[in-house]
Residue, then its C-alpha position, 0 to 999 in steps of 0.5 A: x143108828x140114822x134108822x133109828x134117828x128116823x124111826x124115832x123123827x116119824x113117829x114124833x110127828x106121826x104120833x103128835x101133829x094130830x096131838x097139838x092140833x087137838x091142843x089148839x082146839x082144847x085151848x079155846x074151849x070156855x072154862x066151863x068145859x074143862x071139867x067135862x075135859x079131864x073126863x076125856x084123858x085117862x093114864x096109868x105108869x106100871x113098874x116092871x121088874x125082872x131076872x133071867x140068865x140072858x139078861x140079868x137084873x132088868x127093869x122098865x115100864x109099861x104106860x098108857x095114856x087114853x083120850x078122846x077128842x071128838x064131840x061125841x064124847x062119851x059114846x065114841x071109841x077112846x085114841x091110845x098111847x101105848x109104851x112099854x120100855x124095858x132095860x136090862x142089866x147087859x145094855x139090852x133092851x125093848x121099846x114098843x110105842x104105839x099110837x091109835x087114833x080114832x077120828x069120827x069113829x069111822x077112821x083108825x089111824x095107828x102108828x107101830x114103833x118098835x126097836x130092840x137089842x135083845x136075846x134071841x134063840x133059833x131053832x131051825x125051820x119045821x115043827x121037829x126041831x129040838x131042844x139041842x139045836x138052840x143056837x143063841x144070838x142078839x137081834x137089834x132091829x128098828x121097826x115103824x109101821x104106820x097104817x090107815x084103816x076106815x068104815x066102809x060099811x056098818x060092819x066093814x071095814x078096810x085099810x092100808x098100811x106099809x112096814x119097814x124094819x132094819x134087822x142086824x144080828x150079833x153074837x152068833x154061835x161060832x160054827x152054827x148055822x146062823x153063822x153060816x149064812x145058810x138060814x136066809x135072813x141070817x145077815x140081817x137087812x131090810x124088809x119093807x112092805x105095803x099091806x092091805x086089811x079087810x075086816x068084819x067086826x060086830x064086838x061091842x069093845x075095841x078093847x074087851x070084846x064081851x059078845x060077837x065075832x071079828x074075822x080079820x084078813x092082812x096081805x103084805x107084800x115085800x118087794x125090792x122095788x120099795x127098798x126090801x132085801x127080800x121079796x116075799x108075802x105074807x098071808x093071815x086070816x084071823x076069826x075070833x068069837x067071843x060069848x057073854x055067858x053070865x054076869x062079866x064072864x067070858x068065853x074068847x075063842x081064837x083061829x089064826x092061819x098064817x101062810x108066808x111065801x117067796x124068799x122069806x128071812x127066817x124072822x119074818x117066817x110064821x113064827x110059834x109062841x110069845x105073848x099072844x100065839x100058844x103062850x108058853x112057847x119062846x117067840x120063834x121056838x117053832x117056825x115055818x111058812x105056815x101056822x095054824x092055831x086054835x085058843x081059847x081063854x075063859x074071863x071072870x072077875x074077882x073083886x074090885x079091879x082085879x080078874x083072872x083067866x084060863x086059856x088053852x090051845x093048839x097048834x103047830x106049823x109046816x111048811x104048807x098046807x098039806x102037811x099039817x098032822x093033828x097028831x104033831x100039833x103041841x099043846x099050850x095052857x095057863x092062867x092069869x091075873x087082870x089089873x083094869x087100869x081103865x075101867x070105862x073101856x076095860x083097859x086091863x094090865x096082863x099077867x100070864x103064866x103058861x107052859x107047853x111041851x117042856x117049856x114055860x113063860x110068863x108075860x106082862x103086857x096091855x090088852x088081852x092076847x086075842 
């Protein structure tokens, strides 16, 4: 419980210093100006409803609050407020709450909050594992991941940032491996990491990308010298194009190879499937040191505010680069709806329904998966 006293004290004055102190500066702004002020805040409420065996009736929200604050109002890029909450019949549930801030338009502060008591399931380790070897358990953890990104050059940009998460796990099977404590991590503890980004980016969107590519480099490093249990690292280098084909469609194209290194626990491996990695699969259902992934998704509009997408992809893990087998890589593909709930900077609302090799999934969440 004090972690998430203080996971929730930083993120109040992380997220709303820079917030009042705009306030301050709106406030004594003429009356003339207010007009042009509404235009710089835009927010939407989405209701979730739900069932599932392992969680029963559950229910939440999904939240976002846009605003721009600068005096280059309306070419600059909007700052972001980010909520999803979901609770369930069981006294489980998920919050993630995100802050973006862009100051200037040269300088990107985010803040990462998230905390959760939820079912999970575990595999095993490797690309082979099967169906019988599920073992389900509930993973609590308290997430806060503040970071600092800036523009370095036109196209370049580069950051910093530090995590600290505190995992505990709970209703472990009588007699699995989890309860073993063979699998490392299995015990719960804390992982805290600084982190270093590297980036080109020459898409026309921050949050849509309709043309051009962003190649996007992380290093994070744990280290019981700055309070982790574990030490190890964690590599990714994602690449991402997007092309504008003809009136609002769109074709995105995605490579992400991850690689983790050292004493890694188990939930901190790379991890296969979830709401943007080969949706379809359960977050987790194949883990490794390493992970490398190819999607692609097309986007069209509808009518009004609504559009819809196909995506596909391929992918698998090992445990390092040489054991990589195109002919073991697993497939994911599916469709979906968009809902633009912010149509200056095409904030879309996502319903995805997507399956793999017996297995299946449907997700709601903001933003697009890549």
């Amino acid at each position: 419980m004090k972690y998430l006293v203080r996971a929730l004290f930083l993120t109040v004055f992380l997220i709303w210093f820079p917030s009042c102190e705009r306030c301050a500066v709106l406030a004594s702004e003429q009356t003339a100006e207010k007009e042009s002020l509404k235009k710089r805040k835009k927010f939407f409420l989405f209701p979730i409803l739900f069932y599932t065996p392992e969680t029963t009736t559950g229910g939440g929200v999904v939240f976002n609050y846009s605003y721009w604050s600068g005096q280059d109002f309306p070419s600059e890029p909007p700052s972001n407020l980010n909520l999803v909450f979901v609770l369930t019949g069981n006294r489980q549930f998920n919050c993630e709450l995100k802050a973006d801030n862009v100051w200037k338009k040269t300088i990107f502060t985010s803040v990462d909050v998230r905390a959760s008591r939820y079912p999970d399931r575990f595999y095993g380790i490797g690309n082979d594992t099967s169906e019988s070897d599920e073992e389900k358990y509930t993973h609590s953890y308290v997430v806060v991941k503040p970071s600092i990104q800036g523009r370095v050059f036109p196209r370049f940009f580069a950051g910093a940032g530090y995590e600290f998460e505190y995992s505990t796990n709970s209703d472990l099977k009588d007699g699995g491996i989890l309860q073993s404590g063979e699998v490392r991590g299995s015990g719960g503890g804390v992982d805290s990491g600084i982190g270093f980004m590297f980036a080109y980016d020459t898409t026309d969107s921050r949050f849509y990308p309709t043309r051009g590519t962003r190649h996007l480099f992380t290093s994070w490093f744990y280290h019981h010298l700055i309070g982790s249990d574990y030490d190890f690292n964690r590599l990714t280098f994602d690449s991402r194009r997007y092309v504008s084909l003809f009136r609002d469609h769109v074709l995105a194209m995605q490579m992400q190879y991850t690689v983790t290194s050292g004493d890694v626990p188990f939930h901190m491996l790379s991890l296969f499937g979830g709401r943007n990695i080969m949706r379809g699969y359960f977050l987790g259902r194949y883990r490794d040191h390493n992970m490398l992934v190819f999607q692609a998704e097309y986007r069209l509009p509808l009518l009004w505010r609504i559009g819809a997408v196909g995506f596909a992809g391929v992918g698998d893990v090992a445990p390092d680069g040489k054991h990589f087998e195109l002919s073991e890589f697993k497939y994911s593909m599916g469709a979906g709806l968009r809902i633009t709930m912010n149509s200056r900077e095409k904030i879309n609302l996502r319903i995805d329904y997507a399956f793999g090799e017996d297995s299946r999934g449907l997700y709601v969440s903001l933003f697009e998966a890549f």
